[in-house]
N, C-alpha and C positions, 0 to 999 in steps of 0.2 A: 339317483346317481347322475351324477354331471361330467361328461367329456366334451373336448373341444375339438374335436374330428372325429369324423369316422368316414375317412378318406386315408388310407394309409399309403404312404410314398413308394414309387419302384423299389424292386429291390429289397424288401422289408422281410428280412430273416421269418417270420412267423408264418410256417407254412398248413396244408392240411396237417399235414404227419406231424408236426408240432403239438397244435391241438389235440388231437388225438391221445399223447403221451399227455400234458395236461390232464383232461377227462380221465385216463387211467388209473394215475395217480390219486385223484378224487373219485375212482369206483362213479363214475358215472356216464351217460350218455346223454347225446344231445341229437332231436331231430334232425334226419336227414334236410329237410328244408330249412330249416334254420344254422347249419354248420358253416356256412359262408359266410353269414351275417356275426358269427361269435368270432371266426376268425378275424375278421377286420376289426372288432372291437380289441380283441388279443393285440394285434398288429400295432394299432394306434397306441393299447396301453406300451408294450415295446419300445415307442418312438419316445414315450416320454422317459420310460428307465432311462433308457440311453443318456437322454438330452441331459436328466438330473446327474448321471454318475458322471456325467464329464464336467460339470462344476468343480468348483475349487470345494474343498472340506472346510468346516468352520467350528475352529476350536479355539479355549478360551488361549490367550495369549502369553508366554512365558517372558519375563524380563531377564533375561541371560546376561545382558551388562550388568545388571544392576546385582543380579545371584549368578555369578557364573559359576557353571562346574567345572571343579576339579577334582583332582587324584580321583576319577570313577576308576575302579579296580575292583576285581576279585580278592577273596582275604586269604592272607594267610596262613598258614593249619597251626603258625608258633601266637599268631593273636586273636585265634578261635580256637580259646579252650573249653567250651561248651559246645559248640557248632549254632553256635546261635547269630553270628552274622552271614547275610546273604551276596552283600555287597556293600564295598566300603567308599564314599565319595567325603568331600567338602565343600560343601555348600553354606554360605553364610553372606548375608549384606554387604554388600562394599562401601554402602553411605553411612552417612554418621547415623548411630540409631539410638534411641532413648525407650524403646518400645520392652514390656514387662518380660519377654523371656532372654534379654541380653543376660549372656553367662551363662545358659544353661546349653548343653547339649543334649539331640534331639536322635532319635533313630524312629524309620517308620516300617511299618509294616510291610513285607513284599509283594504287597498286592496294590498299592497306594503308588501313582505313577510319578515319577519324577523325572521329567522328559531328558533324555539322552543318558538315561540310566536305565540298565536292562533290569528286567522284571521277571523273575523265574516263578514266582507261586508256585516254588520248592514244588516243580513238576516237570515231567517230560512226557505228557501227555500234549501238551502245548510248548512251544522253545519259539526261539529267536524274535521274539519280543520285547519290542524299546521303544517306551511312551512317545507321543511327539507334543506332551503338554504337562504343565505340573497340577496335579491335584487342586484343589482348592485349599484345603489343610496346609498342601507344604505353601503355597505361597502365604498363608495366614502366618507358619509358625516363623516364616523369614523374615517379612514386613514386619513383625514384632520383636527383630531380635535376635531369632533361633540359631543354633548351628547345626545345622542336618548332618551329621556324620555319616551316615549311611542308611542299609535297607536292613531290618532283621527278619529271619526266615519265618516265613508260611506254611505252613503244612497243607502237605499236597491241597492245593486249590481251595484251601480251609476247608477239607473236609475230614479234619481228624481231631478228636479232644485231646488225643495225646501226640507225642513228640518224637516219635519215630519213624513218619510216612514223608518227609518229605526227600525230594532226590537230592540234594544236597548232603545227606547225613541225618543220625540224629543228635535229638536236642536234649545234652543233660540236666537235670534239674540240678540249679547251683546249691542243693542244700548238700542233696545225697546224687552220686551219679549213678547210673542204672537205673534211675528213674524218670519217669514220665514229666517234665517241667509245665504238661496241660497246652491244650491248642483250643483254637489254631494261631494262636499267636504267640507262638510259642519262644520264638527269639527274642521280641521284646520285652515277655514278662522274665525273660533270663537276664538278659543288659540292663534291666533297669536293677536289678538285685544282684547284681553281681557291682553298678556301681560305673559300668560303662557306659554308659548316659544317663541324664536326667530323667529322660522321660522319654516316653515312646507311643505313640499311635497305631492303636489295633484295633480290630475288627469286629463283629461284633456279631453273627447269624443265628446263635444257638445256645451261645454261653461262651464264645470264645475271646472276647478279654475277660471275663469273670473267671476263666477256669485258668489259665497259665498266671492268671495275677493270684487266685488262690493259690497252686500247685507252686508258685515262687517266690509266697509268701511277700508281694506288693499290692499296692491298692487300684483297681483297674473300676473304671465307669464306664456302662452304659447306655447311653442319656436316652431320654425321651426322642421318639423318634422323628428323626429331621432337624434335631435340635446342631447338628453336625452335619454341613450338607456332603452328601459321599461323591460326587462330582470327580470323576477320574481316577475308580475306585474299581477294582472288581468286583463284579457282583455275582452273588451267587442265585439273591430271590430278593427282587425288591421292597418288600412288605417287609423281611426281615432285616435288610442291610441295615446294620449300625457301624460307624467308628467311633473309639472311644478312648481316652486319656488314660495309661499305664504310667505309675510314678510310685515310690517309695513311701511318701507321706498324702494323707488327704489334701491336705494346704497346698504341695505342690500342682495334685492333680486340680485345684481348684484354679489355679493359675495356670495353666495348661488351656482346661476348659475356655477360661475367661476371653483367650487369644483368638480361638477356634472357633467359636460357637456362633448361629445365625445362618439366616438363610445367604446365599448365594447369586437367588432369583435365576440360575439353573435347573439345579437338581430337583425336580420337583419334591422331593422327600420333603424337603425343606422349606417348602412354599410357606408354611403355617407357622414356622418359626419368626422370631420376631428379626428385622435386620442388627445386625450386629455392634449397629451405636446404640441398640436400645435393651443389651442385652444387659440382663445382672452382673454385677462387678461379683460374681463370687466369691473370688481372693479376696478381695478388699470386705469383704462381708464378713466374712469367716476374722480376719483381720483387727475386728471394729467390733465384734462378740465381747460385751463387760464380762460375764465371767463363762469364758468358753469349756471349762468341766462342768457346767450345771447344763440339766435339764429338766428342770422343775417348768410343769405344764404340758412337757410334751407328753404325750400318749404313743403307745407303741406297739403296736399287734403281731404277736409270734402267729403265722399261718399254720392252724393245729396240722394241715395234712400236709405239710413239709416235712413233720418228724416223723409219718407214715411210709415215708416211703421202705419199698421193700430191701434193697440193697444198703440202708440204712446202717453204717458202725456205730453202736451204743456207745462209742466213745468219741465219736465225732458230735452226736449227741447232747451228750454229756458236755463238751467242750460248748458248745452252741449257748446251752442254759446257761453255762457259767456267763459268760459273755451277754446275756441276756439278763442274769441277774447283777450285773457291771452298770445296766443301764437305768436298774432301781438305785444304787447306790448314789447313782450323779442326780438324783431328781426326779424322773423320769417313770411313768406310767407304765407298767407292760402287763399286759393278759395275754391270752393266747386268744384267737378267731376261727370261726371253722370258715373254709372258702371251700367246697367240695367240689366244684368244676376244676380245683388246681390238679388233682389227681387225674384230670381227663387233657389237662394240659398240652402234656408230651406227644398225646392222638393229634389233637388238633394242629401243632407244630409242626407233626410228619407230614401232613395231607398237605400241607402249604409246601415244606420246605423243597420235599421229595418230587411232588409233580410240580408245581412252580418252579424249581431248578433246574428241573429238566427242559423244560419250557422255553427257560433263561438260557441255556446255554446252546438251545435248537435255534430260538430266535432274538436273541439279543433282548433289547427294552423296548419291545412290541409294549405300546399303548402308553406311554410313560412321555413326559416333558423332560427336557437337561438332554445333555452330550452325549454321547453312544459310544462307544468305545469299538467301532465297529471292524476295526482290524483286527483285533483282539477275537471279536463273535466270530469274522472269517476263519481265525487258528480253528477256534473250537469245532466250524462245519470239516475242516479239511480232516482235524483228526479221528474225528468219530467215522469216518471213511476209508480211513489208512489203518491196516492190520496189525503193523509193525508199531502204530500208534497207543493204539487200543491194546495190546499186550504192555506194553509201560504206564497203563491206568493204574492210579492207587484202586484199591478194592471198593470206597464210598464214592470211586465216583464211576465206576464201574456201578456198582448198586443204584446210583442216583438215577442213571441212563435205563437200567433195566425196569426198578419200581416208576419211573416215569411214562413209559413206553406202557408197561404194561395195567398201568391206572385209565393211560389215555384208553387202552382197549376194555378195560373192563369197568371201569369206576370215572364216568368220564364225567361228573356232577362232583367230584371228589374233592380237587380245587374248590370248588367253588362254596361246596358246604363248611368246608375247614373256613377260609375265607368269613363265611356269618357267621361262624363258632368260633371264631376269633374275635368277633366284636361281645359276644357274649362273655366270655374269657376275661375280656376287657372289664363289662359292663358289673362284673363281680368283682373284679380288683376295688372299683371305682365307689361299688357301694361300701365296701368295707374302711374304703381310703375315708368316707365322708365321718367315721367316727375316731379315725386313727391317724394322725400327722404324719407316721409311715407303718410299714411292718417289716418284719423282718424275717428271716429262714436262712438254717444252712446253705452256703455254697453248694458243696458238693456231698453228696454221701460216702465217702471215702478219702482218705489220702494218697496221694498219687499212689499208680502200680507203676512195678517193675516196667521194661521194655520188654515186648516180644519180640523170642527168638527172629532171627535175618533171613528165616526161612520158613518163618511162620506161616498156616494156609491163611485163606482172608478171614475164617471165622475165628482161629486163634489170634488174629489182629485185631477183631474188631471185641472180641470177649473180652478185652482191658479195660472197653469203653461203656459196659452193660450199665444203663440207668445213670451213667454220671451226669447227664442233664437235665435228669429228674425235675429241678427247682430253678433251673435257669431259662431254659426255651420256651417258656411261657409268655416269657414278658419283652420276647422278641416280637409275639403275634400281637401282643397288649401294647407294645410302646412306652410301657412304665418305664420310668429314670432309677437305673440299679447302681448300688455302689457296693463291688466285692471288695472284703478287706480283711485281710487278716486278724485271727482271736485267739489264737493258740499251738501248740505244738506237740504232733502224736509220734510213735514210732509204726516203722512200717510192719504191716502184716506178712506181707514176702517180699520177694526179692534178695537182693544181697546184704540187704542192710539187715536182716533178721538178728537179732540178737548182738549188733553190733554196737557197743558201748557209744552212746553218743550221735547215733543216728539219727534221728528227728524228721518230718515233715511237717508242712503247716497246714492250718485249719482255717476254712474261712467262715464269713458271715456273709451276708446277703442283707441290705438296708434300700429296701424298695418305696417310691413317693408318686406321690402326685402329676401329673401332665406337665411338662414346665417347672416342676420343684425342686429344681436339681440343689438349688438353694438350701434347702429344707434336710434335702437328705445328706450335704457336705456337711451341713451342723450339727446332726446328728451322729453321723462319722467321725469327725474331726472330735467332738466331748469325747466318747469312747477311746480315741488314739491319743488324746492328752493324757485321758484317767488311768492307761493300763498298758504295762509292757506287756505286750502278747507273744514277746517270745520267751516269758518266762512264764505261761500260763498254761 
């Protein structure tokens, strides 16, 4: 250890009784002889907190001439007919631009900061929160072009797969309403299918652009990890944090990606990514395909214990195979694999997600490279403190705070074994990858449910969500590049649509690749969504 005094200045707040409350807190004691000597080390450390917080902060830079904001506003209830926007602004380049997303409109997630636009992450467990910098995302998708129309709604703090929890309202699914549209990003997989933006930037922790891009029947990515730096992004667990590309068609999300992707030389997530002139022209790939319905050569591995799972609809199933034997038709290689650690997946997931989160939200990006978002950690210390706060908790993130506390107490090796059970998790995907150009697995095992009752307890909230991330939080702890996409269309089991002529929800797929292949897995994607209307499947 190295200090540069231990002389501490008159005056210097750190007293015995100081110390004392210290050592309490850490359950420990310190010799009487030696209590004066720790005090002045305390004392000195003190002098330097000080000296650091009274620095200027250093965040990355926003170009306001160049994208200024306008019309930031709240939306109104007559052009939120879903409740899927959170906040509506215009944002677009003012200079002349030639760059790949000119024309398209953009909506981001409400966790993604775009400085001097409030940021609710559809909670009131945390409020009055207004970035002072833009993402790294939003300035990629402006410098290229974009027009940010606004923010679509997060579900409470993303910690909900469905689309009822957040404080704003909820989120209809634009097929059937009364049901669940999938979180937690759940406003943009509604706007992009509803047709009110191009595309949209969501999140990614657990499955959540895979599950509202399934539940809204669009195509949502979650790339390999850091291949998107999250750089101004809320974070729930950084091993998990993805953002990822919501859009209608594969081709679009491939142009999306193309705009966004690369490192930052920030976010450390990102470090390993390649800089962003060097990144694959995906679009243009996919583009330049001689005959894009073939895939003769590829090889294709159905993950056998994906269709094990126990919450499993035999007709979601069913819908999978068909869609699986779509991909015999175009050329294409498919057998089934066994991966038997995928069934142990969902454990390993928790142990990260659950006390990592908590972790994350006690102490911000403790041991981490990139920006902090440290005014944002401050909400989070005041609220977990405030009663009147902590009663306006969603119920997972109330759970997140309780199983984190109580892992720290009992399972305090818990993080950390998930953590090596995550590289193992991995180290199985990667063997099977070495025979298969990808594999593939249901989305989700069901089609969206209903909404719980407005006064549901927290277990009837959280029972709409039993197993629905079966097949997708795996490859948050893996970093595999996922592309969820729509293959079919089922009716619902309950809710209101029961027997209603015409009611449908969609079915998705699950097309998993390589480190970096995101390439690989859009060509994959994209033959299937040429060869097959899947809303007539």
């Amino acid at each position: 250890m190295s200090v540069f005094s231990v002389d501490p200045k008159a005056g210097n707040p750190v007293t015995s009784e100081v110390l004392n409350e210290v050592c309490k807190s850490l359950g420990v004691k310190l010799k009487d002889e030696e209590h004066e000597d720790y005090r002045k080390l305390l004392a000195v450390f003190d002098e330097s907190a000080r000296e650091l917080m009274d620095m200027d902060d250093y965040a990355p830079l926003t170009d306001l001439a160049r994208f200024p904001r306008n019309d930031v506003r709240q939306t109104d209830v007559s052009e939120n007919t879903h409740g899927a926007w959170a906040w509506r602004c215009n944002i677009k380049d003012t200079q002349p631009n030639t760059g790949i997303l000119v024309g398209k409109t953009v909506c981001l997630k409400d966790m993604i900061s775009v400085k001097d636009v409030p940021m609710l992450m559809g909670t009131e467990f945390v409020s009055g929160y207004t970035p002072n910098m833009d993402a790294t995302v939003v300035t990629r998708i402006l410098e290229a072009g974009g027009h940010i129309t606004g923010k679509a709604v997060c579900e409470n703090l993303c910690y909900s797969a469905t689309s009822h929890s957040s404080s704003t309202g909820t989120v209809e699914n634009p097929h059937a309403r009364g049901y669940s549209a999938g979180g937690s990003s759940s406003g943009s997989g509604v706007l992009v299918s509803l047709g009110e933006v191009d595309m949209s930037i969501g999140a990614d922790q657990g499955g959540s652009v895979r599950i509202p891009a399934t539940n809204c029947g669009v195509v949502g990515l979650k790339p390999t990890f850091g291949l998107i730096p999250y750089t101004g992004c809320g974070s729930n667990e950084p091993t998990n944090d993805h953002l990822g590309p919501m859009t209608r068609t594969v081709l679009d999300n491939a142009l999306l990606l193309q705009a966004i992707a690369g490192t930052d030389n920030i976010d450390d997530r990102s470090f390993a990514a390649p800089y962003p002139i060097k990144i694959p022209k995906y679009y243009d790939i996919l583009q330049t395909v001689n005959e894009p319905k073939r895939l003769s050569g590829i090889k294709i591995g159905i993950i056998t214990e994906s269709l094990q799972v126990p919450v499993l609809d035999p007709r979601v199933k069913d819908c999978f195979l068909a869609a699986a034997e779509g991909f015999r038709k175009l050329g294409a290689t498919v057998e089934e694999v066994s991966i038997p650690i995928h069934k142990k997946g969902s454990t390993i997931w928790t142990g990260v997600s659950k006390t990592g989160g908590y972790l994350t939200k006690l102490h911000g990006g403790a041991g981490r490279r990139g920006h902090v978002m440290h005014e944002l950690n401050s909400l989070f210390i005041e609220a977990l403190h405030d009663p009147a706060k902590w009663d306006k908790a969603y119920v997972a993130t109330k759970n997140i705070y309780l199983n984190g506390a109580y892992a720290e107490e009992r399972y305090p090796a818990l993080l950390a074994k998930a953590t090596n059970l995550s590289r193992r998790l991995r180290d199985a995907y990667d063997s099977a990858l070495q025979s298969y150009d990808v594999l593939i697995t249901p989305t989700l095992p069901y089609v969206a449910t209903s909404h719980p009752a407005g006064d549901a307890s927290p277990l009837e909230q959280i029972r709409k969500q039993v197993g629905l991330t079966s097949n997708t939080c795996q490859f948050n702890q893996t970093g595999h590049p996922v592309l969820a996409m729509p293959i079919g269309m089922l009716s619902p089991l309950e809710g209101p649509g029961v027997g209603m002529e015409g009611v449908k929800l969609p079915v998705g797929m699950q097309v998993i690749g390589r480190w970096w292949e995101e390439a690989m897995v859009l060509r994959v994607g994209y033959a299937w969504e040429l060869g097959y209307e899947w809303k007539k499947m």
